[in-house]
C-alpha positions as CSV (number, residue, x, y, z in Angstrom):
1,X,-2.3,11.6,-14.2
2,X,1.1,9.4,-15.2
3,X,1.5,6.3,-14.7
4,X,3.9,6.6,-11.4
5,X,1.8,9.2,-10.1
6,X,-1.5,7.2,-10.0
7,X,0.7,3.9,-9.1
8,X,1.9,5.5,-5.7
9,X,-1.4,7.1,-5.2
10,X,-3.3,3.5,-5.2
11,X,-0.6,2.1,-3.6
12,X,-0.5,5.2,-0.9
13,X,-4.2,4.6,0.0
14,X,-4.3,0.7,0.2
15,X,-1.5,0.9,2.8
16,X,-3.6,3.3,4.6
17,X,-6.6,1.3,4.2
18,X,-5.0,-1.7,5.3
19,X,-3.4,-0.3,8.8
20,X,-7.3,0.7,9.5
21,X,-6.5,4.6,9.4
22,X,-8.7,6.7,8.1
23,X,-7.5,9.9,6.1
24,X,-8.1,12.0,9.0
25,X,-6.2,9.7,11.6
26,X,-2.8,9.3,9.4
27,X,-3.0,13.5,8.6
28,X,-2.9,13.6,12.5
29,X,-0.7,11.4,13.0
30,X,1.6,12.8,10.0
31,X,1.0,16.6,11.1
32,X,-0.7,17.5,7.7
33,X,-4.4,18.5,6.5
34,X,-6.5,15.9,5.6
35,X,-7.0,17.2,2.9
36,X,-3.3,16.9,2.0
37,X,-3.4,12.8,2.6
38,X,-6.7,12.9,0.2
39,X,-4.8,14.7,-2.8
40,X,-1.8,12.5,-2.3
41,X,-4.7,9.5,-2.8
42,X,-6.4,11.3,-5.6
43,X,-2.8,11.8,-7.6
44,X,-3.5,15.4,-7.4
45,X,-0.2,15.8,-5.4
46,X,3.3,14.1,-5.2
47,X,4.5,14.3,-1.9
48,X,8.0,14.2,-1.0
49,X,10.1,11.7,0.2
50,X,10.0,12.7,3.7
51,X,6.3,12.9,3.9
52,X,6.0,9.3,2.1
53,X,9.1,8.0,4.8
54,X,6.8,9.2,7.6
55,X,3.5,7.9,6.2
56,X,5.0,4.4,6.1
57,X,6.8,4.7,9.2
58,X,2.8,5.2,10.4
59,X,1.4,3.1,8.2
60,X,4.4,0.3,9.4
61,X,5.8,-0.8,5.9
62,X,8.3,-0.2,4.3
63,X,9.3,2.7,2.1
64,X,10.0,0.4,-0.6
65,X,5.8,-0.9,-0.6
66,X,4.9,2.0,-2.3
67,X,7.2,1.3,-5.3
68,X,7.0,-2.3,-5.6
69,X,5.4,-3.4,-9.1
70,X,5.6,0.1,-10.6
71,X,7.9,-1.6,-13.1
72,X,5.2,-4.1,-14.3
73,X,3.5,-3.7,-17.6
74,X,0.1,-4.4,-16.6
75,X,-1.2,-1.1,-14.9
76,X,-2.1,-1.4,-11.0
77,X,-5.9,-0.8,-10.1
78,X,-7.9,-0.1,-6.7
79,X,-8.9,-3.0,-5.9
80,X,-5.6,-5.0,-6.8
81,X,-3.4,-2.3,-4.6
82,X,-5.8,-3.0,-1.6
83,X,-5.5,-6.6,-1.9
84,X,-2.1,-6.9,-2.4
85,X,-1.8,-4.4,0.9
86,X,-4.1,-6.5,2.9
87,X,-2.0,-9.6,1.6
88,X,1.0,-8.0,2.6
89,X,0.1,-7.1,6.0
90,X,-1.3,-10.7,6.6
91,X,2.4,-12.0,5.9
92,X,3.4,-9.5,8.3
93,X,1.6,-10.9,10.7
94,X,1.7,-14.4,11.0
95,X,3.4,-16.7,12.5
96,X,6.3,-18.7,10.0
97,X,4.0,-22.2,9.9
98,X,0.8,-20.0,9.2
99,X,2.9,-18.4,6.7
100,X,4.4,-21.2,5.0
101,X,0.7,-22.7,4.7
102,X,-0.4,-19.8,3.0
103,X,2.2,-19.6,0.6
104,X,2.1,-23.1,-0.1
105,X,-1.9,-22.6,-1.1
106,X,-0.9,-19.9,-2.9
107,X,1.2,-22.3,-5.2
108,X,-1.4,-24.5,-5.6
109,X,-3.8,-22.0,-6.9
110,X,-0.9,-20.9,-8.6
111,X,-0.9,-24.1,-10.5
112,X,-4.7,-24.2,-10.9
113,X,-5.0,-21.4,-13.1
């Protein structure tokens, strides 16, 4: 599988993951077999732009999630796409003071390392 492929693939089922849909619920949801939303996972498919414009709609991030850090050097893996989808929907969803605090740690343990 290339690089891209298995990039939107991880990135694809951390999103999923991280909304709390299972593969079954966001093939429902997106009119599609579930087995369609597992080989989109699996890199065995690419789907197309309108099915990964639905699937965030559903999933409620942007288009542009699925792309971001395909550019980087180092090579994405499971369990970085998950957290960085969980991170992601955390910001989402707090407050701007919750937020700012979070960043803030983030900086320090930024600074730690």
């Amino acid at each position: 599988m290339d690089r891209v492929t298995k990039h939107l693939a991880l990135k694809f089922r951390s999103a999923r993951l991280a909304k709390g849909l299972t593969q079954e619920d966001l093939a429902g949801q997106l009119d599609m077999a579930t087995e369609s939303v597992s080989h989109i996972e699996r890199g065995v498919t690419v789907p197309s732009l309108k099915t990964l414009a639905a699937a965030a709609e559903v999933m409620e991030i942007d288009l542009a999630e699925l792309f971001v850090g395909l550019g980087d050097k180092r090579q994405l893996s499971a369990k970085r796409a998950e957290l960085e989808g969980l991170l992601n929907r955390l910001g989402r969803d707090l407050d701007d003071q919750r937020l700012a605090f979070v960043v803030e740690m983030a900086a320090k343990l930024e600074k730690l390392r």
